[in-house]
C-alpha positions as CSV (number, residue, x, y, z in Angstrom):
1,X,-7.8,-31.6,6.7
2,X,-11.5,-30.4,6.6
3,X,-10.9,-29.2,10.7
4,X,-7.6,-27.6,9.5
5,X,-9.1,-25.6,6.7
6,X,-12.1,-24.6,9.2
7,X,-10.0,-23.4,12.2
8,X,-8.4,-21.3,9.3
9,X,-11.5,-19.8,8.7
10,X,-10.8,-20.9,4.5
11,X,-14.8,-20.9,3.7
12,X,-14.4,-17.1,4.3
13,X,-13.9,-14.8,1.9
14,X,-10.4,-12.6,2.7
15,X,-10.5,-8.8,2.6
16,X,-8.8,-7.3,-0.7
17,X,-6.1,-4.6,0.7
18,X,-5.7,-1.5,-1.1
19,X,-2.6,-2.6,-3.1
20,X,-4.7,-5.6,-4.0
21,X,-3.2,-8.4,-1.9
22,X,-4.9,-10.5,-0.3
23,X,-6.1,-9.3,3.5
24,X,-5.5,-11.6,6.7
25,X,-7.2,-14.8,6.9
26,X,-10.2,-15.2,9.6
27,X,-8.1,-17.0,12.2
28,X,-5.5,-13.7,11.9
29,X,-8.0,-11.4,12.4
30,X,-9.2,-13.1,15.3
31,X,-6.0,-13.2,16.9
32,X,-5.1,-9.8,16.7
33,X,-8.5,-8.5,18.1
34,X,-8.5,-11.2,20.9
35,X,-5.2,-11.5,21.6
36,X,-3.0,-8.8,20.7
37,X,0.2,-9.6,22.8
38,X,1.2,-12.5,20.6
39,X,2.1,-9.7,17.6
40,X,3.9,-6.9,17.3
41,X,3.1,-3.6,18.5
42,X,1.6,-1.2,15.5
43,X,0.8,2.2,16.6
44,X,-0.2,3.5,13.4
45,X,-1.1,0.0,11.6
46,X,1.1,-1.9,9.3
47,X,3.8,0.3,7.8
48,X,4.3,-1.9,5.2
49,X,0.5,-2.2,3.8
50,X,0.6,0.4,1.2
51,X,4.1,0.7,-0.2
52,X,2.8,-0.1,-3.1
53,X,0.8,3.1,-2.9
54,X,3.1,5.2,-1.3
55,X,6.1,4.5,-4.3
56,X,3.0,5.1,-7.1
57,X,2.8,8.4,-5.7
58,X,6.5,9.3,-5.1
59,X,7.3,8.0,-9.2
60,X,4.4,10.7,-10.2
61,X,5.6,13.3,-8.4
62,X,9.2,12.6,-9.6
63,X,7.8,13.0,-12.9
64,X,5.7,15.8,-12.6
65,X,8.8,18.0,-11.2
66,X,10.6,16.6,-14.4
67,X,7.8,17.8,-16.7
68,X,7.6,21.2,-15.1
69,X,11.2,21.6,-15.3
70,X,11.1,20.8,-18.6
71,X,8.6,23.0,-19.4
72,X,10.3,25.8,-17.3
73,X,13.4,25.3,-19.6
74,X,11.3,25.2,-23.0
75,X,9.8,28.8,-22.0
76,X,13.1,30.0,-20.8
77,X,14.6,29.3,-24.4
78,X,11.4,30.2,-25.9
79,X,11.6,33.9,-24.1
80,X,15.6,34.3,-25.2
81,X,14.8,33.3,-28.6
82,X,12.6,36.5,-29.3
């Protein structure tokens, strides 16, 4: 169990990804530098690694276009109003 745990690479730390998850273990990391055929071919990284991020970002744009509609349509209504 102790061999298992140290071929894993478990006594070190993992890297924290931007979304907060947990990063690839030691043996991973090793892997994919050494032997990149076993994975899949990323030209750009992992597409996946900052979803999280990326749907952040598209929920605050969606509601900043609401609130400047919003406000478009309170000024419009204000302006017809005098």
């Amino acid at each position: 169990e102790k061999r298992k745990a140290f071929d894993e690479g478990a006594d070190f730390p993992r890297k924290v990804e931007q979304d907060g998850s947990e990063g690839e273990t030691q043996k991973e990391e090793v892997e994919k530098k050494y032997f990149p055929e076993n994975f899949d071919f990323q030209p750009f990284g992992d597409p996946q690694s900052d979803r999280r991020e990326a749907k952040a970002r598209q929920e605050r744009q969606l509601e900043q276009r609401r609130q400047e509609a919003l406000a478009r349509e309170a000024h419009q209504t204000k302006r017809t109003d005098l």
